[in-house]
N, C-alpha and C positions, 0 to 999 in steps of 0.2 A: 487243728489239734492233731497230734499224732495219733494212727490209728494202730497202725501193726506193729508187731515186734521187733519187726527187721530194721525200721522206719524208728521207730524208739531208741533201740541200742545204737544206733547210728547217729541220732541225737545225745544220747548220753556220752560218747566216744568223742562229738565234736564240742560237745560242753565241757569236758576234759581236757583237752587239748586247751583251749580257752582260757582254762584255771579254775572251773567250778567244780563242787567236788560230783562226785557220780549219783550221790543220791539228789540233787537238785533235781532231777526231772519227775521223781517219784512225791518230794516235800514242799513242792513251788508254792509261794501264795499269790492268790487273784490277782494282787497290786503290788507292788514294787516302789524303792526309789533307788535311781540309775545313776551314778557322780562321772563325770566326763574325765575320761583318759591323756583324751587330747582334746585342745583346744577349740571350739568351732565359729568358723569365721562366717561371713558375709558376702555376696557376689562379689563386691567392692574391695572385697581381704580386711575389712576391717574388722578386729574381735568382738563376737558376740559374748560368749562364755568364754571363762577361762576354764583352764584345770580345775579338778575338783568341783565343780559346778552339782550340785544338785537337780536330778530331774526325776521329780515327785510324780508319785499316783498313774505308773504308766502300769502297762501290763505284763506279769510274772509268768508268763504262760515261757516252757523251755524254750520255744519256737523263735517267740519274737526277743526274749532274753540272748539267742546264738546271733540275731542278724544284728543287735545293736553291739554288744561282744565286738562283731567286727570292724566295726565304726569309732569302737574307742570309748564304749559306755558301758559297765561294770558294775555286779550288784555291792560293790565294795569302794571303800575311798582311794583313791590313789594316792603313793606312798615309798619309799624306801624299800619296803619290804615287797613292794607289788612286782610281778614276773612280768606282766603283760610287755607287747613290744613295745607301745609309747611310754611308760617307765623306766621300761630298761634303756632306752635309746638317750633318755634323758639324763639318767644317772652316768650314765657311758661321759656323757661331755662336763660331768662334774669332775 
């Protein structure tokens, strides 16, 4: 868990950048459900989950919320309207 100040606004800053809004690190709840960004495969390349994929009852803490962020898993659907780079990358080739 984040303890100091410094350590905090540094998480707020990089959950920002991310796309969450600033007060996420102050209103977190215990549990979460994450929807995949991008797709996740298999050693073999074969797909596991697609887009959009729901993944229920993980933990909402800001911490482990920024390190899945960068993986491509979002406390929001993925969408048209979503910024992240696996949307925009994907809209880009429509």
């Amino acid at each position: 868990m984040v303890t100091g100040i410094t350590e905090r606004n540094k998480l707020k800053q990089e959950l920002s950048g991310l796309g969450y809004s600033m007060s996420y690190i102050d209103d977190w709840q215990p549990k979460t459900t994450l929807y995949r960004h991008k797709a996740s495969y298999n050693t073999d390349g074969s797909l596991c989950d697609e887009v959009g994929t729901a993944v229920r009852n993980v933990p909402g803490n800001p911490d482990y919320v920024r390190r899945k962020a960068k993986i491509g898993l979002f406390t929001w659907k993925p969408g048209e309207n979503c910024e992240c780079s696996w949307c925009s990358a994907t809209s880009d080739k429509k």
